[in-house]
Biopython code that builds the backbone (N, CA, C, O; Angstrom):
import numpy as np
from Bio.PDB.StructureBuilder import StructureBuilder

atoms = [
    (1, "UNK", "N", (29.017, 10.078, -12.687)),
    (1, "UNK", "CA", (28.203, 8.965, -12.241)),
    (1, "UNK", "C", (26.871, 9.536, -11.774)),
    (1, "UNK", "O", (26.868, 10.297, -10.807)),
    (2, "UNK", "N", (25.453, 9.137, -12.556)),
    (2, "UNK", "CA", (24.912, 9.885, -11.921)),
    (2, "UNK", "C", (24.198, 9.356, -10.936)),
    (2, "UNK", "O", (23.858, 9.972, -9.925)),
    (3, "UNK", "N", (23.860, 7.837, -11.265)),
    (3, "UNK", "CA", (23.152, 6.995, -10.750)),
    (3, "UNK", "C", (23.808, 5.561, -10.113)),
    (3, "UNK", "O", (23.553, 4.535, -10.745)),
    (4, "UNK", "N", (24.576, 5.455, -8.985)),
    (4, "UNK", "CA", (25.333, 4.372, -8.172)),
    (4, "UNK", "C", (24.350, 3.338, -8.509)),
    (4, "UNK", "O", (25.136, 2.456, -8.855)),
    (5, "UNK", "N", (23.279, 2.865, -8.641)),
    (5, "UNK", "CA", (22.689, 1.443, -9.210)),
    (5, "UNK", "C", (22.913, 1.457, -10.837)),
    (5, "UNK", "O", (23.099, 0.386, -11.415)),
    (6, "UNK", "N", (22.898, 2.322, -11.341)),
    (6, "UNK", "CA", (22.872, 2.181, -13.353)),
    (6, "UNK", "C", (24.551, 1.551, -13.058)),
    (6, "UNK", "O", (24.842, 0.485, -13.599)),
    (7, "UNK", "N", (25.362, 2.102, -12.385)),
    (7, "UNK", "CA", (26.843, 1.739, -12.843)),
    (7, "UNK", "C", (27.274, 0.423, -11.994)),
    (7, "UNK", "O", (28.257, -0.230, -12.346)),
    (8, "UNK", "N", (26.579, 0.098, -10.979)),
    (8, "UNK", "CA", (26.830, -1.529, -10.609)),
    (8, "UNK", "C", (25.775, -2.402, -11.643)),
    (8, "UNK", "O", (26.199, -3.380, -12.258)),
    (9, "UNK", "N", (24.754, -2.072, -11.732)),
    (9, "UNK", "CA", (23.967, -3.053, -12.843)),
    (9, "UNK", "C", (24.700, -2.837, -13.858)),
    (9, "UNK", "O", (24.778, -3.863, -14.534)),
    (10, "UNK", "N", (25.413, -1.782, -14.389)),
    (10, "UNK", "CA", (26.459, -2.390, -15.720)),
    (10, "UNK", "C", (27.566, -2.888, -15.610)),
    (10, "UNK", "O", (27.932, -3.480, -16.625)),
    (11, "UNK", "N", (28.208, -2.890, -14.841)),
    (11, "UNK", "CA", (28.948, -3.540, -14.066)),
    (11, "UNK", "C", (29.155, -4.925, -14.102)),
    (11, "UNK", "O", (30.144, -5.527, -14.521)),
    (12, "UNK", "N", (27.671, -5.559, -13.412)),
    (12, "UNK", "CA", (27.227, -6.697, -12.956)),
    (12, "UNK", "C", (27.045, -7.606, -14.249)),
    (12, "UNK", "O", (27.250, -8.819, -14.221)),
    (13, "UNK", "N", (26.606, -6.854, -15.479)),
    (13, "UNK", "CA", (26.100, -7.440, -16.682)),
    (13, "UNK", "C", (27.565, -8.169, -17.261)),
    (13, "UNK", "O", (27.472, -8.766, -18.334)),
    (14, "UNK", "N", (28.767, -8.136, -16.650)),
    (14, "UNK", "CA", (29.581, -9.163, -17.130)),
    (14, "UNK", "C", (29.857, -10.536, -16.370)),
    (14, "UNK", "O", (30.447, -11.556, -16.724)),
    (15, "UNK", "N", (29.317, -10.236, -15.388)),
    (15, "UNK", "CA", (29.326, -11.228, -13.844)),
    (15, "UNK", "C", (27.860, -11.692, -14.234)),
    (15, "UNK", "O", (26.909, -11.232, -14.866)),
    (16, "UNK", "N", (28.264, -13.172, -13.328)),
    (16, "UNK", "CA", (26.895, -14.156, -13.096)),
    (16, "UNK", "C", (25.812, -13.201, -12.656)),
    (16, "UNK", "O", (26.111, -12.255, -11.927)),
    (17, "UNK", "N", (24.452, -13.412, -13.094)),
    (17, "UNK", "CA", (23.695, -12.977, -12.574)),
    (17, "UNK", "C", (22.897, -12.910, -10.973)),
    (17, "UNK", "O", (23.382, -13.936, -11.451)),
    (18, "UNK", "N", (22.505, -12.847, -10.201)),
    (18, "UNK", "CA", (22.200, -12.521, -8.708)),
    (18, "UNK", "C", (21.266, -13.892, -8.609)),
    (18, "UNK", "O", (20.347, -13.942, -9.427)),
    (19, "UNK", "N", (21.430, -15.207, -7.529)),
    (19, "UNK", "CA", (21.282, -15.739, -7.522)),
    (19, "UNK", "C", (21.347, -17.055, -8.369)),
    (19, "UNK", "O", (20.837, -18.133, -8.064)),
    (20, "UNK", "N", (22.199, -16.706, -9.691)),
    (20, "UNK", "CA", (22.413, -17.895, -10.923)),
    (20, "UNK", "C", (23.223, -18.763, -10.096)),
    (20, "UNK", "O", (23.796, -18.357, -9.085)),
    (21, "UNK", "N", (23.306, -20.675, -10.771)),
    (21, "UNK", "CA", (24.045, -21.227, -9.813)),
    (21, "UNK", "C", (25.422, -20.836, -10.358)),
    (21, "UNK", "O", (26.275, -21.271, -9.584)),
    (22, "UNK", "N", (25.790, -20.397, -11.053)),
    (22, "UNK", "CA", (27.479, -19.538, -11.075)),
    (22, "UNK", "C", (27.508, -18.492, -9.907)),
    (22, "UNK", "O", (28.609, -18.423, -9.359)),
    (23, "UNK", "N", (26.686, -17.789, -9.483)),
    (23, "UNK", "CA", (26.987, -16.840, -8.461)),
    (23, "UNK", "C", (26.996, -17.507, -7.420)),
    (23, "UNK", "O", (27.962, -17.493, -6.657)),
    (24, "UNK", "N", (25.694, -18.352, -7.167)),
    (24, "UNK", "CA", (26.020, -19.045, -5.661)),
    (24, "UNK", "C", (27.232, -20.201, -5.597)),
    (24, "UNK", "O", (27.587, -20.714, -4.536)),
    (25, "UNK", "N", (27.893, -20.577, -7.093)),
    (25, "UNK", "CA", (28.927, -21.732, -6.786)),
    (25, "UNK", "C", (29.952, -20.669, -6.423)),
    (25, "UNK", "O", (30.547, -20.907, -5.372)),
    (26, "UNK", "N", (30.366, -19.307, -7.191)),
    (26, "UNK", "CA", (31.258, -18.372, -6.256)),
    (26, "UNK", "C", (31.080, -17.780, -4.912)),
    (26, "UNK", "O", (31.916, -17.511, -4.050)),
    (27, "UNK", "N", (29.933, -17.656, -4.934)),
    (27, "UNK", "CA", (29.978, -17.138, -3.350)),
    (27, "UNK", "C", (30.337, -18.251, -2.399)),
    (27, "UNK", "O", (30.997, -18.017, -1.386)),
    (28, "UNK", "N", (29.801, -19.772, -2.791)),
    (28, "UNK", "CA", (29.861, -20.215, -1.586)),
    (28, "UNK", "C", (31.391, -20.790, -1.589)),
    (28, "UNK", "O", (31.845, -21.206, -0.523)),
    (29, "UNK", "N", (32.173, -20.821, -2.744)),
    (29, "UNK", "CA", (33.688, -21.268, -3.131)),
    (29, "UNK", "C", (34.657, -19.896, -2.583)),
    (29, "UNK", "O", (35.704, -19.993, -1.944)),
    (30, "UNK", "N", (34.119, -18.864, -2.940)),
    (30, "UNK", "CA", (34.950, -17.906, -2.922)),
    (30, "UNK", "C", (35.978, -17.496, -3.882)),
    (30, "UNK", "O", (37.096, -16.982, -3.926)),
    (31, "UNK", "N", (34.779, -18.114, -4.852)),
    (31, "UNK", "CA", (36.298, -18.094, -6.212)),
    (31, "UNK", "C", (36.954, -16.633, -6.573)),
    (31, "UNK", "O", (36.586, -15.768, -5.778)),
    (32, "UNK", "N", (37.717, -16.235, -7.449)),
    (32, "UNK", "CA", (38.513, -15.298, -8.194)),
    (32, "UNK", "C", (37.164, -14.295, -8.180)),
    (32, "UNK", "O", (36.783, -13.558, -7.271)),
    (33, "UNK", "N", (36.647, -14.498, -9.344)),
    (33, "UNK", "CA", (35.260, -13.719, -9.909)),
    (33, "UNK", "C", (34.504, -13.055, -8.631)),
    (33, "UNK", "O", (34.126, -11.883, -8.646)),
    (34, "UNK", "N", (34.319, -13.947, -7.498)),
    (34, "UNK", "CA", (33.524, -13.750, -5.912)),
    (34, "UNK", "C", (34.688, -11.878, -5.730)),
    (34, "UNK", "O", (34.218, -10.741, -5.761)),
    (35, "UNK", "N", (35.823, -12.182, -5.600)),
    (35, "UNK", "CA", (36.472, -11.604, -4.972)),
    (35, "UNK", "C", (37.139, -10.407, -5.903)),
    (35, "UNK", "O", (37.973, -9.619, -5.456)),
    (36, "UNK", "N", (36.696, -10.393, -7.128)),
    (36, "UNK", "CA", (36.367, -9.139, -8.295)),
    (36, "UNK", "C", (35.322, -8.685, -8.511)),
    (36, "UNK", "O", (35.344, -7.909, -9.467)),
    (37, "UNK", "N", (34.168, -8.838, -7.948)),
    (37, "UNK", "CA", (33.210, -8.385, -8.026)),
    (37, "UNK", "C", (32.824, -7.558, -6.568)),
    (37, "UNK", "O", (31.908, -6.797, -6.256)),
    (38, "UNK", "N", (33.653, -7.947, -6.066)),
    (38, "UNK", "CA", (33.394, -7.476, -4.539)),
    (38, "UNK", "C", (34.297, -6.324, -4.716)),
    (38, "UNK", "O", (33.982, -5.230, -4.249)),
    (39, "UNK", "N", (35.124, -6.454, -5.199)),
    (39, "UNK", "CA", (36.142, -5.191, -5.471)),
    (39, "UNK", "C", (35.648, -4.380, -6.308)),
    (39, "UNK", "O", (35.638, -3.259, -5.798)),
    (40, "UNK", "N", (35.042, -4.373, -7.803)),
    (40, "UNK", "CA", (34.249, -3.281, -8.467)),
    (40, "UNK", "C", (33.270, -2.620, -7.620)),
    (40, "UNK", "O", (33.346, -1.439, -7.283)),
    (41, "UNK", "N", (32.303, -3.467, -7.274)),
    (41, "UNK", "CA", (31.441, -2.837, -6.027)),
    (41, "UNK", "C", (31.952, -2.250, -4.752)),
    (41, "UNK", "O", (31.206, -1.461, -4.172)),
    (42, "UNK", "N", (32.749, -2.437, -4.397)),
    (42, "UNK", "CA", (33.508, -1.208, -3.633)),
    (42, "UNK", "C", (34.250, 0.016, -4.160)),
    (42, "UNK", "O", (34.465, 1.041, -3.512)),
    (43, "UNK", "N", (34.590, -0.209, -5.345)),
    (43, "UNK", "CA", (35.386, 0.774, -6.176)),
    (43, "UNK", "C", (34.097, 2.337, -6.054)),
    (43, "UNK", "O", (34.038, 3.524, -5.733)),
    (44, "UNK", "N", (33.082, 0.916, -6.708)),
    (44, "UNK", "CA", (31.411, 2.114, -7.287)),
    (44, "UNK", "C", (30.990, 3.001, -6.365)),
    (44, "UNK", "O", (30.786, 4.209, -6.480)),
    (45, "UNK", "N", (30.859, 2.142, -5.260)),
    (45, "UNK", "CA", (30.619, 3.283, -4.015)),
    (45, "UNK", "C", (31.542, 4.080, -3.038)),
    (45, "UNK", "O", (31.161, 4.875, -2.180)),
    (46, "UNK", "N", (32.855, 3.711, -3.333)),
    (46, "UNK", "CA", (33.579, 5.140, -3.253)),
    (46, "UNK", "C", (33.805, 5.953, -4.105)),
    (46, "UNK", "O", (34.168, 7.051, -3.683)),
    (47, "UNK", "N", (33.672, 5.741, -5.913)),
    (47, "UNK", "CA", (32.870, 6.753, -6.529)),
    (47, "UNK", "C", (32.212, 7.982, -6.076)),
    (47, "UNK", "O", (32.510, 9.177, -6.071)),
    (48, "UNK", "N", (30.892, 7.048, -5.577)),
    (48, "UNK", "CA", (29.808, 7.567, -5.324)),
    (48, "UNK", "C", (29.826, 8.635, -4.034)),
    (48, "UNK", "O", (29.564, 9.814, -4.269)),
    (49, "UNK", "N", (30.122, 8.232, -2.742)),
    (49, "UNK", "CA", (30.353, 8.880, -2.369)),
    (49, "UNK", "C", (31.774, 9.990, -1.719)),
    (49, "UNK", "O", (31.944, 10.619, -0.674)),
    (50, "UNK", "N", (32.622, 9.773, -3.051)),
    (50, "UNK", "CA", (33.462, 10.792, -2.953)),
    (50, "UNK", "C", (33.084, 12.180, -4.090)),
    (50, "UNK", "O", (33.508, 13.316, -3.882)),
    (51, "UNK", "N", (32.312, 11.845, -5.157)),
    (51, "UNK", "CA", (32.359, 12.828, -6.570)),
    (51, "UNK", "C", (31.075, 12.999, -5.885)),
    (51, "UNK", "O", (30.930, 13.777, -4.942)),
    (52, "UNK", "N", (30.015, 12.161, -6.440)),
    (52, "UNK", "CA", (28.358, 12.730, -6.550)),
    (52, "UNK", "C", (27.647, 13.034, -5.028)),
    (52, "UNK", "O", (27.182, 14.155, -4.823)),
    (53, "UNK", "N", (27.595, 12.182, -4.171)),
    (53, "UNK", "CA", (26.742, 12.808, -3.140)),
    (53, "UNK", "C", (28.332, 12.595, -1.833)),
    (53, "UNK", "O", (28.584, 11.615, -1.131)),
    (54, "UNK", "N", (28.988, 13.724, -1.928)),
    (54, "UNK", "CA", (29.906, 13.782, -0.525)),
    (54, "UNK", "C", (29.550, 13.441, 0.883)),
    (54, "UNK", "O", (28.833, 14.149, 1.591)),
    (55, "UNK", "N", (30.190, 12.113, 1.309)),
    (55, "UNK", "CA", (30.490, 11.940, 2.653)),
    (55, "UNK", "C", (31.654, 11.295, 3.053)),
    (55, "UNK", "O", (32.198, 10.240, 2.727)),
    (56, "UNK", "N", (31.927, 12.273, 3.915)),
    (56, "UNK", "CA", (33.798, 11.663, 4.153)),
    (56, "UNK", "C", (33.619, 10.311, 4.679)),
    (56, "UNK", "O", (34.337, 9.387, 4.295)),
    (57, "UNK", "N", (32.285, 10.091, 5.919)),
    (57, "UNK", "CA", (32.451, 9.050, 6.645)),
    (57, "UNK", "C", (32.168, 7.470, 5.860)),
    (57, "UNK", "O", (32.744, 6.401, 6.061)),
    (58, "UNK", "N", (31.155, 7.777, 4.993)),
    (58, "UNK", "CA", (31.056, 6.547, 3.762)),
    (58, "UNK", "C", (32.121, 6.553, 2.960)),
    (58, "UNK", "O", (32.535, 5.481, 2.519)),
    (59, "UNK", "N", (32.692, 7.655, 2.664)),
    (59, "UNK", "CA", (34.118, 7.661, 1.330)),
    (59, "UNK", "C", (35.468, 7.110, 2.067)),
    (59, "UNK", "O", (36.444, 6.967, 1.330)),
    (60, "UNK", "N", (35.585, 6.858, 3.149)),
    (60, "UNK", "CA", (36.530, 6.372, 3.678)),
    (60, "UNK", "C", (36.215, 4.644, 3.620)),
    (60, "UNK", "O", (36.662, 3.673, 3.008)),
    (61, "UNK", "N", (35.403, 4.859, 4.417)),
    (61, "UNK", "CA", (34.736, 3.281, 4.782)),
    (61, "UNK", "C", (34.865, 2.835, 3.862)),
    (61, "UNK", "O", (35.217, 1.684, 4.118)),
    (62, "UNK", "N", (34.796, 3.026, 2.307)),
    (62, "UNK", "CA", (34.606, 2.255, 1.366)),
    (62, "UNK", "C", (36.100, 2.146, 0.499)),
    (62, "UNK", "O", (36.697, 1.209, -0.031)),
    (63, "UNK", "N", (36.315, 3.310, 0.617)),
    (63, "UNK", "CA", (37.693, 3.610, 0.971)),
    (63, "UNK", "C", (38.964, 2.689, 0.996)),
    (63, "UNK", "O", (39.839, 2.407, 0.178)),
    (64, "UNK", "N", (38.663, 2.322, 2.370)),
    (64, "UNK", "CA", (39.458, 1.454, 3.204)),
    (64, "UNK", "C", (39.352, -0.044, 3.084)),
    (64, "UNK", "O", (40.286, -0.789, 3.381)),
    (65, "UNK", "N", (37.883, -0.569, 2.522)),
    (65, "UNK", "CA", (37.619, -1.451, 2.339)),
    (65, "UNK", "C", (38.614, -2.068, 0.521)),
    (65, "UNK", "O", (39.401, -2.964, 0.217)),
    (66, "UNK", "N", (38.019, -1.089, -0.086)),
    (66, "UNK", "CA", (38.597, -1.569, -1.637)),
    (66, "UNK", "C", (40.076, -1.572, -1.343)),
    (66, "UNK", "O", (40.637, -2.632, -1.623)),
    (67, "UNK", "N", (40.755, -0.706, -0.887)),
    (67, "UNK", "CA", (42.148, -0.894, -0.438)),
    (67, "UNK", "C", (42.263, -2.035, 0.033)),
    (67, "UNK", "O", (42.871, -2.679, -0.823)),
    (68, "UNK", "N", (41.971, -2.876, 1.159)),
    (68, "UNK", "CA", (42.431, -3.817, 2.156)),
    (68, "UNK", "C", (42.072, -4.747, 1.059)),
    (68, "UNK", "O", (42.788, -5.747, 1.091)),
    (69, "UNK", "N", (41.016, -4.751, -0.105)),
    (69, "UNK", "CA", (41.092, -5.887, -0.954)),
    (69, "UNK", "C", (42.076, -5.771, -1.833)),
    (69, "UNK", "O", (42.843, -6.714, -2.031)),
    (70, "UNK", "N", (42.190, -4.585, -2.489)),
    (70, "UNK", "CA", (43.175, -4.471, -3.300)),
    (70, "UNK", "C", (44.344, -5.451, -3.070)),
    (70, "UNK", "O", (44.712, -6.499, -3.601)),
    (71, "UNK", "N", (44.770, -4.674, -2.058)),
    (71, "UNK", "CA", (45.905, -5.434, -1.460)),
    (71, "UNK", "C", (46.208, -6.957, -1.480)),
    (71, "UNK", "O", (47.255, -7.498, -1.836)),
    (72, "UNK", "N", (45.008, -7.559, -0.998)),
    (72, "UNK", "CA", (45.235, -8.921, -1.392)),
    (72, "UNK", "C", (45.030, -9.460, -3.005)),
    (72, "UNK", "O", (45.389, -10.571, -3.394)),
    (73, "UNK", "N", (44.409, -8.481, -3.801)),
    (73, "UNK", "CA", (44.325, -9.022, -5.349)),
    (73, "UNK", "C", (45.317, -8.419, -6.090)),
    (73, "UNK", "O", (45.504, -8.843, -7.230)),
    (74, "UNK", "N", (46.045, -7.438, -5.635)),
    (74, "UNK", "CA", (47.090, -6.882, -6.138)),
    (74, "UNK", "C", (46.727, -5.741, -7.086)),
    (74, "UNK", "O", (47.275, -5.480, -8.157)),
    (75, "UNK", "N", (45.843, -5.193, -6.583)),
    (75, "UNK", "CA", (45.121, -4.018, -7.668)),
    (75, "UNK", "C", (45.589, -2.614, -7.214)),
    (75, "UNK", "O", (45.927, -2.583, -6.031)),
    (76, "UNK", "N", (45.682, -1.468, -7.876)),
    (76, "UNK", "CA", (45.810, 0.334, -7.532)),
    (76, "UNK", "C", (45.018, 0.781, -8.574)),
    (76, "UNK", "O", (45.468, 1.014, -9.695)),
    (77, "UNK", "N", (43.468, 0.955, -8.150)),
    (77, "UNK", "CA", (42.917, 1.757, -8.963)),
    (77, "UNK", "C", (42.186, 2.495, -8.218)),
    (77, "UNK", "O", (41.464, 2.020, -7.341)),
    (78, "UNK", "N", (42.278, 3.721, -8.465)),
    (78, "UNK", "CA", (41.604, 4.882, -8.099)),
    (78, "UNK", "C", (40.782, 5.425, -8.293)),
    (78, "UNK", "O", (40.788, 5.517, -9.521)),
    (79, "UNK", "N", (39.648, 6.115, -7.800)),
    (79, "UNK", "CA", (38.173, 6.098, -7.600)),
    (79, "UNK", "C", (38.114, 7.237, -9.105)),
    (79, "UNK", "O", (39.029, 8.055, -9.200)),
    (80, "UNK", "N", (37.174, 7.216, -10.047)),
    (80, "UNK", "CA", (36.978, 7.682, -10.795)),
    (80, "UNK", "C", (37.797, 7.564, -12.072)),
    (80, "UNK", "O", (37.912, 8.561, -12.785)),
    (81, "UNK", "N", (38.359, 6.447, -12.400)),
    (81, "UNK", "CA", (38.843, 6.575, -13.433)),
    (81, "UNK", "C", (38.204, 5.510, -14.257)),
    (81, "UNK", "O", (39.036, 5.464, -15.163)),
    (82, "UNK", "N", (37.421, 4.736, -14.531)),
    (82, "UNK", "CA", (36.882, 4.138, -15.015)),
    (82, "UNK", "C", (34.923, 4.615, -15.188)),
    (82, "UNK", "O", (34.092, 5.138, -14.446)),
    (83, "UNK", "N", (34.930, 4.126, -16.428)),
    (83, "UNK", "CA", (33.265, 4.663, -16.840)),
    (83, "UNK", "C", (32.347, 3.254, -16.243)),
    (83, "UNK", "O", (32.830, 2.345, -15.568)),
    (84, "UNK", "N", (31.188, 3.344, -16.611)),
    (84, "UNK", "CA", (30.430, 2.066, -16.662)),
    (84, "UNK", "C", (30.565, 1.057, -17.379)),
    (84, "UNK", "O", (30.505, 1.216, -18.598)),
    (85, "UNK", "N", (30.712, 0.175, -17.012)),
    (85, "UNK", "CA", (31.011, -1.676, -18.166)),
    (85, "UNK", "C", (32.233, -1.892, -17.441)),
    (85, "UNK", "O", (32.890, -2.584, -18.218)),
    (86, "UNK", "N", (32.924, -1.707, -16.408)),
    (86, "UNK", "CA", (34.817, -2.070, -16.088)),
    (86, "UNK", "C", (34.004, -3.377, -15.477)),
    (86, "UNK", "O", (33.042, -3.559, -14.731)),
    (87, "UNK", "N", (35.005, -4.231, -16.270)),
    (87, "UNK", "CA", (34.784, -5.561, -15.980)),
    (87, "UNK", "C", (36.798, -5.952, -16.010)),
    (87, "UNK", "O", (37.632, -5.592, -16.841)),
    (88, "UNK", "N", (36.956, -6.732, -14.839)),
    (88, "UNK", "CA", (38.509, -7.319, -14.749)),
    (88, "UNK", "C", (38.607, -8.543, -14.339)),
    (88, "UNK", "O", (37.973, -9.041, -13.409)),
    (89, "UNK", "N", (39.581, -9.177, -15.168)),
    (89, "UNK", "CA", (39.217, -10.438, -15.768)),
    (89, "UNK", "C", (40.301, -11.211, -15.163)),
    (89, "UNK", "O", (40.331, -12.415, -15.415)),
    (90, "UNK", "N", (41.232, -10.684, -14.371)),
    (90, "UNK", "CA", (41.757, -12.079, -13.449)),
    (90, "UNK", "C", (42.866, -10.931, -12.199)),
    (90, "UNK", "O", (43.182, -9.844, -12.682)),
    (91, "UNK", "N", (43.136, -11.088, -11.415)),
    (91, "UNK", "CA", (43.742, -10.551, -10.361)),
    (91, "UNK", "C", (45.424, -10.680, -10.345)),
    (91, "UNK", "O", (46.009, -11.574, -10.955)),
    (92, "UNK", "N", (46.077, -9.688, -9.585)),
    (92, "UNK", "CA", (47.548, -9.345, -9.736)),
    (92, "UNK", "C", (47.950, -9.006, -10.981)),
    (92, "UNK", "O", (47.857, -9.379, -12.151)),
    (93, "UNK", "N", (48.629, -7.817, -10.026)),
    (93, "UNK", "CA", (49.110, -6.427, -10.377)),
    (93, "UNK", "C", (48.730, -5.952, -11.487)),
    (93, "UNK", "O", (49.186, -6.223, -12.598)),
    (94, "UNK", "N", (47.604, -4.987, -11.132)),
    (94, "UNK", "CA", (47.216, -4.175, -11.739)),
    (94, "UNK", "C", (47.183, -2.836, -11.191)),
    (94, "UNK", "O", (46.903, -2.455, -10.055)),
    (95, "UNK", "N", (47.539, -2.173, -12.274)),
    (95, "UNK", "CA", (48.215, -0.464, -11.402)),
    (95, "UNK", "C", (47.638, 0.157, -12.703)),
    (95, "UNK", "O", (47.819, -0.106, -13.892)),
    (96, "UNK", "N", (46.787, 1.187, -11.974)),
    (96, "UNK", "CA", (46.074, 2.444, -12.784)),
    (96, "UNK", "C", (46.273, 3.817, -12.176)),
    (96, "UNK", "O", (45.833, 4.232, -11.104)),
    (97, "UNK", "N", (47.219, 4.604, -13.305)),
    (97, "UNK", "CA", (47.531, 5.952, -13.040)),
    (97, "UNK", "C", (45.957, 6.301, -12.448)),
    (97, "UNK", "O", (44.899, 5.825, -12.861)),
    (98, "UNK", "N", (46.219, 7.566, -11.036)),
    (98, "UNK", "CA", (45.034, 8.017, -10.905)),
    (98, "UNK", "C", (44.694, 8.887, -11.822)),
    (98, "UNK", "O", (43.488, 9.131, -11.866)),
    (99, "UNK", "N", (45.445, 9.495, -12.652)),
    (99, "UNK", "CA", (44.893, 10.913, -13.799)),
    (99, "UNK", "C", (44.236, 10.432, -14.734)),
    (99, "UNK", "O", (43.607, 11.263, -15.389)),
    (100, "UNK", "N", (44.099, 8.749, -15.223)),
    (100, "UNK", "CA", (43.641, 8.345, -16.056)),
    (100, "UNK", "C", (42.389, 8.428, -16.150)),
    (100, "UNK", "O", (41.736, 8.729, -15.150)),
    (101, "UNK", "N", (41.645, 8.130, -17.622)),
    (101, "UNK", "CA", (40.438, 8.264, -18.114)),
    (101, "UNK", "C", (40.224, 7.529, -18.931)),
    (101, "UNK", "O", (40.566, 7.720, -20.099)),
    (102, "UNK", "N", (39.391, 6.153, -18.377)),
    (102, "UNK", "CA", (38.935, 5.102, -19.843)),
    (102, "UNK", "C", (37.293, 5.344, -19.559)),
    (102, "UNK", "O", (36.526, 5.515, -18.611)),
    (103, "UNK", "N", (37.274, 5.225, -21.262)),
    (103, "UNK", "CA", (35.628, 5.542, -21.166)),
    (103, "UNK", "C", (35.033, 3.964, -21.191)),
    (103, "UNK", "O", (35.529, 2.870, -20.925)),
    (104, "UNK", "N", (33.838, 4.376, -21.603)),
    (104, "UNK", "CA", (33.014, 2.901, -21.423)),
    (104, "UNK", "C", (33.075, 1.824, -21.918)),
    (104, "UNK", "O", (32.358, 1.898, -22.916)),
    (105, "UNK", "N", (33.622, 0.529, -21.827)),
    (105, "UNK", "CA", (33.715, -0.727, -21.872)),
    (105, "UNK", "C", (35.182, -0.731, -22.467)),
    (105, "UNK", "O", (35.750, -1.798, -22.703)),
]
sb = StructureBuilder()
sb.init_structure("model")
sb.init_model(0)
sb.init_chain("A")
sb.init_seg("    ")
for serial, (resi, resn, name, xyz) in enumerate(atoms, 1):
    if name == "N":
        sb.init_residue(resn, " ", resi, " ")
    sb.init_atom(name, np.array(xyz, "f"), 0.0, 1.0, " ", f" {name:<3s}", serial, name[0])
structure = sb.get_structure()
């Protein structure tokens, strides 16, 4: 990863765009999509700061956060196993070996 904004803007390119009224009807609903997108973006930046720029105190935090969502969407995926483009398309149980390696899209 080299760049934590290139891999949420590709990311993002399957999700409503930032301010479209699809994003603000999820944010302000809290729909499915609201609450998968919040989870990739936590995934990205414990990426980020566990591989490319190390800090325990952000790699936890973020850490802890994608976990406590997980949990409620029913997800186990582990930081680095996915390339740029992971887009997931509806919630519960999803379990990803951590040794795994999918490349892009």
């Amino acid at each position: 990863m080299v760049n934590l904004k290139e891999y949420i803007h590709a990311d993002r390119m399957d999700y409503y765009p930032f301010l479209s009224k699809g994003f603000l009807m999820d944010y302000l609903l809290k729909t499915e999509q609201f609450w998968l997108r919040k989870f990739v973006k936590n995934l990205r930046k414990e990426e980020y700061y566990t591989f490319y720029k190390p800090n325990k105190l952000l790699k936890y935090y973020y850490q802890r956060k994608k976990n406590i969502l997980g949990r409620k969407l029913g997800f186990f995926i582990a930081a680095g196993c996915f390339d740029q483009g992971l887009r997931i398309y509806h919630y519960g149980s999803i379990i990803i070996n951590p040794k795994a390696k999918v490349g892009k899209n």
